[in-house]
N, C-alpha and C positions, 0 to 999 in steps of 0.2 A: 139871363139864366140865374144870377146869382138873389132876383126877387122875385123867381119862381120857386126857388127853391126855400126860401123861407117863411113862404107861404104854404105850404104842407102842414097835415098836421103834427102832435109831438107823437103819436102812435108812430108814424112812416119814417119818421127821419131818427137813421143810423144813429145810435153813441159811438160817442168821440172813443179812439185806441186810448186805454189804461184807464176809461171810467168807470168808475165802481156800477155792478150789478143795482139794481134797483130792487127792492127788500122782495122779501117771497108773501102772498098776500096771507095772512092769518087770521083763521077763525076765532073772533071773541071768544061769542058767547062758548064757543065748545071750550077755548080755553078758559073761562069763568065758573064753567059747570062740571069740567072734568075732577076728577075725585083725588083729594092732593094726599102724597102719601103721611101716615099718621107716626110720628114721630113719640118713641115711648119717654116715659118722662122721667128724669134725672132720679139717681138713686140719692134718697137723703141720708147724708154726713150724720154719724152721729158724735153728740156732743158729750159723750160719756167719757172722762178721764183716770188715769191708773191715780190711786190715793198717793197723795205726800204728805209727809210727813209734819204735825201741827209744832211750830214753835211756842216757845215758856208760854209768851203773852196771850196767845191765841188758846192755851188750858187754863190761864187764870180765868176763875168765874166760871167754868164750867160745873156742870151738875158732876154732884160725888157721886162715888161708887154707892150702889143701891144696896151693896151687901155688906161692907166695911164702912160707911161714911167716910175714907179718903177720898183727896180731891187725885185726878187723872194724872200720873206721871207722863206719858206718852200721847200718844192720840196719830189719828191720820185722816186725812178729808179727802173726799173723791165725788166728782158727780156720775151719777147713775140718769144715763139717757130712758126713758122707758116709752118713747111715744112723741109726738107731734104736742102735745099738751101735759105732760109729766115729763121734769126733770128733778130728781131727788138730790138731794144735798146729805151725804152719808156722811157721819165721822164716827170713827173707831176710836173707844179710849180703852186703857190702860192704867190700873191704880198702881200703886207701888208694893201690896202683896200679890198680886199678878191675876184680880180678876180681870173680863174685859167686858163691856157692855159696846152698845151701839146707840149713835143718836139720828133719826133719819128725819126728813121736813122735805115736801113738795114745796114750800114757800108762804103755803098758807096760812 
């Protein structure tokens, strides 16, 4: 009995109590071809910063004022995001009769 019965084939014969299911059959191609959902794309960071304030070293050597020839008491830098390919480099100065000008540079 016991080499008739292993002689069947593995269609007929019983799984053993507590054996895992056998997978469920899955279509490929319909999974290859199915339309996957479209994930929106990340919102870009901008790299734009609140101005701080320029220390002494960082005003020496700078351009005077255009209307007094003094050189900048004060000053403040800050980058201005504008874009995927524009990022400006602002600084704000301050002469010591209290005009103010601006200096701005993409980098280029």
């Amino acid at each position: 009995m016991t080499w008739a019965r292993s002689r069947l084939p593995a269609a007929v014969k019983r799984p053993r109590r507590g054996a895992p299911e056998p997978p469920a059959p899955v279509d490929h191609v319909a999974a290859l071809l199915a339309p996957k959902p479209v994930r929106p794309a990340p919102a870009r960071k901008s790299r734009s910063t609140e101005p701080r304030p320029l220390a002494a070293y960082e005003l020496a050597g700078r351009e005077p004022c255009w209307q007094c020839g003094e050189p900048p008491v004060e000053g403040t830098h800050a980058w201005d995001d504008r874009g995927d390919f524009q990022l400006l480099s602002t600084h704000t100065f301050k002469c010591a009769t209290g005009h103010g000008w601006t200096h701005s540079t993409d980098g280029g």
